[in-house]
Each structure stands twice: as C-alpha cells, then as structure tokens.
C-alpha positions, 0 to 999 in steps of 0.5 A: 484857567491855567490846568492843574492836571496836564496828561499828553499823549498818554499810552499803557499797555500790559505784557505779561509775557511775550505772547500777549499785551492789553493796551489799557491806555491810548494816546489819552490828553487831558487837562484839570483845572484846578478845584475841578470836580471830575468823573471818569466813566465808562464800560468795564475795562475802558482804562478808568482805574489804570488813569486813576493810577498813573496819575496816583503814581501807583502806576508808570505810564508806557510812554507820555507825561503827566504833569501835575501842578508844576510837577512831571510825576511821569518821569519819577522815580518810586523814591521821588513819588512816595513823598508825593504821594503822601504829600500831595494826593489822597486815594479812596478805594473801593474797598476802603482800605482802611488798617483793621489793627487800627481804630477809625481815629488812627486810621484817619491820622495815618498819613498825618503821621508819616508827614511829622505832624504834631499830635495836637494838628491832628487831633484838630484835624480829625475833630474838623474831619469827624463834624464834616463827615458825621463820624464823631461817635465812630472814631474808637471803633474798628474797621470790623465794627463799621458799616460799608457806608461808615468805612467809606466816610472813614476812608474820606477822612483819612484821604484829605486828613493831609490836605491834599492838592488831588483826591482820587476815588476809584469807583467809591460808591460801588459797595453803598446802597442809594442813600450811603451813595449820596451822603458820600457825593454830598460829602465829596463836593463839600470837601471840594468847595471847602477845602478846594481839593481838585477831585477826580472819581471814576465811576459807572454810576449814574448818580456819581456821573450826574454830579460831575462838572466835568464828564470824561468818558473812556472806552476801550482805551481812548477818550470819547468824551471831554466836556467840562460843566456836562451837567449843567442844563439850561 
C-alpha cells in the first residue's frame, strides 16, 4: 500500500538562546498508510507531541520533509499551511480547546464555517456527528456546562465536522477516567472505519497503545519501534 504520511530523515531541535538547544527530534522516517490508525508512545519528553505538531504544521521541522498525500507541507509557507490545516487535518488537544463564548453546535461548526460551507451542510453535519458521538442533548450547551468527558466528544466532532484527510489527538484520553477513555477510543476507530479518516494519537496510556494497529514507539528523539498491526496476536 502506497503511504499517505512520508517523514524522511526528520530533525527538530529547540535553541532558545545561543547557549543551550533540546534535540526534540532525530532523524525520524516513517511511513502511514492511509485510513491507518496509529499511536505514537513513549516516555515524557520523547518528541510525541513535536511529531504530532510537524506534521499538523503547527510546527517547521529543522531539517527533512514531511509529505503528506502528494504534498510536501515541510516546505510550506505559514499562508500555504493554514488552508491546509483547515482543510485537510483535524486536531484534538488534550485540553479540548473548544471556544467557551461559543456553545457545543457552534463550536462544532467552527471549521465548517471558515471552509464556506453552507449552513444547511453543516447542520446535517452536526446532526450525523451528534448520532455518532452520543451528544445530541449537548449541542446548546457551553463549554463550562460540560464534563471532561463530553468537551472530549465536542472536541472530536468539531476535528472531523470538515471531513478531514488526517486526525491528530495529543494525548486525548489524559483528563478522562477508564470508561470516558474507552467511549472516546470506540468512538475514534468508528470514525476511522467509517469515514476513513487516517488517524494518529500520541499516547502514554496503556488503553490507547493497545488499540493501536500500528505501534510507534519514540525515546528521547529516535524511533525505537515501528510495527504496524502490533496488537494483533494470533
């Protein structure tokens, strides 16, 4: 199968003044298929959350490429890659994110919004979105009005409201208790199946890491462990 993510010889490294550098990243290459459904783990400060955000294109390698789906984002400029961040990508972040002045609906058609969509695509949208994800009784309320666990499936719905090619989620399960963690995986790999979404989670969880179907392990910079279909067992 022909990849969807292609990451040559990637290297990031933080100076924050002449005296002293972090090398977050070390010649990392890796290849995605596409529709795969990946977790990154690894210690704390191994370099999961710098990967999530190169290849979000939050974040400008120091050298290498990163090719995603025909497209060479690391040689993009800042105007080039916010299209393709509304575009192509969706991100859920640990701490949700989500708009507080604007309520779970509005919230979830942010992106839909800035793409010119038309008001009737996204209220189908979001209905669809509100069956899948169990949230139909949440859409007028606020962020401040939800649980951990509800912002998390708020968050999810606003990341693949635009159909995304790529989901990104750093670290999603880390504010939810057991249950709210495996509604959200369940919820994940629905998407995954469904919609094809290719999706790519960084994770120190032991309950993301065994749902994954392709295991990437990182420390201290380096790749130390590549294998796709790593939960498998005969």
């Amino acid at each position: 199968m022909d990849p969807f993510i292609t990451i040559s010889h990637l290297h990031k490294t933080f100076a924050p003044n002449r005296e002293s550098s972090t090398r977050a990243l070390i010649d990392v290459s890796l290849s995605i298929p596409r529709a795969d459904f990946a977790v990154i783990s690894g210690p704390s400060g191994s370099g999961k959350t710098t990967l999530l955000n190169l290849l979000g294109g939050l974040d400008s390698p120091s050298s290498g490429s990163i090719d995603l789906g025909g497209t060479l984002i690391s040689n993009l400029t800042e105007a080039e890659l916010s299209p393709l961040r509304r575009d192509r990508i969706g991100f859920v972040f640990q701490a949700h994110n989500l708009i507080p002045v604007l309520n779970a609906r509005q919230n979830i058609c942010y992106v839909m919004r800035l793409q010119g969509r038309s008001r009737q695509e996204q209220e189908n949208r979001v209905s669809e979105l509100a069956s899948t994800l169990g949230i139909e009784k949440l859409l007028d309320k606020y962020p401040d009005q939800l649980s951990g666990g509800q912002q998390q499936r708020v968050a999810v719905a606003r990341a693949v409201a635009s159909r995304p090619e790529l989901l990104l989620a750093d670290e999603p399960t880390a504010s939810l208790d057991a249950t709210n963690a495996v509604l959200l995986l369940d919820l994940l790999e629905q998407l995954n199946h469904n919609e094809g979404v290719t999706v790519l989670i960084s994770s120190h969880d032991s309950l993301v890491i065994n749902r994954a179907r392709h295991s990437i392990v990182l420390r201290d910079g380096r790749i130390v462990r590549d294998q796709p279909e790593s939960h498998e067992t005969p």
